[in-house]
N, C-alpha and C positions, 0 to 999 in steps of 0.2 A: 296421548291423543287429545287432541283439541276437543273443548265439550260440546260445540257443535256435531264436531262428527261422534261422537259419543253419543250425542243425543239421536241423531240419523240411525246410527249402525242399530240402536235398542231399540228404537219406533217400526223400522222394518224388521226387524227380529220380532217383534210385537204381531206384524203381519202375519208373517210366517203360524207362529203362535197360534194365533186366529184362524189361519186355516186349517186348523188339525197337522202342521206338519213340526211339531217340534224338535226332530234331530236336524233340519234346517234352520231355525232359530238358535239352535246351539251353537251349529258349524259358524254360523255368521257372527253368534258373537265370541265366539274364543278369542280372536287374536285382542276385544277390544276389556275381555275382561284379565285379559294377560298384562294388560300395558296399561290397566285402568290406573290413576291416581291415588295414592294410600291418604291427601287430603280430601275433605269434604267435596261433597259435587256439588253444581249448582240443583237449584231445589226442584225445577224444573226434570232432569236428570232422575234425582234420586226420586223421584214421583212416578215416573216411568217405569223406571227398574221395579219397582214396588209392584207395580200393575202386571209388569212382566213375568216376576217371579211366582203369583198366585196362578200362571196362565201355565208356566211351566211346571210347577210345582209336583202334582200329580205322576209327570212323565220325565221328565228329567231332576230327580231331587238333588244330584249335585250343583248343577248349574243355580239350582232355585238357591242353595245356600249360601253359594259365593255373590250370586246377586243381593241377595239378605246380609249380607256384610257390607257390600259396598253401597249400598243405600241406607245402610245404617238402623234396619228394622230389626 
């Protein structure tokens, strides 16, 4: 997946997040944490995920883990 849309798919996951609905945030990023790149992200990227996984943390901690590996925290 292009890091553009990598960066979309996690910003609106982000949303999701935000509104208290985190098995939607999830849903939406599976398929992007499935195909994400095992190289670094741009920094941009792994900044997001960072913010993401503290939002999801709490309510989904798998998800928050895999995003903590792919952003490298």
């Amino acid at each position: 997946m292009p890091s553009t849309r990598l960066l979309f798919t996690v910003r609106a996951a982000d949303c999701h997040a935000c509104a208290h609905d985190p098995r939607a945030a999830v849903e939406l990023l599976g398929p992007a944490l499935e195909s994400a790149p095992a190289a670094a992200l741009p920094a941009l990227v792994g900044h997001e995920l960072r913010g993401l996984r503290g939002r999801l943390a709490p309510y989904e901690p798998q998800a928050a883990r895999r995003l903590a590996e792919l952003a490298g925290a």
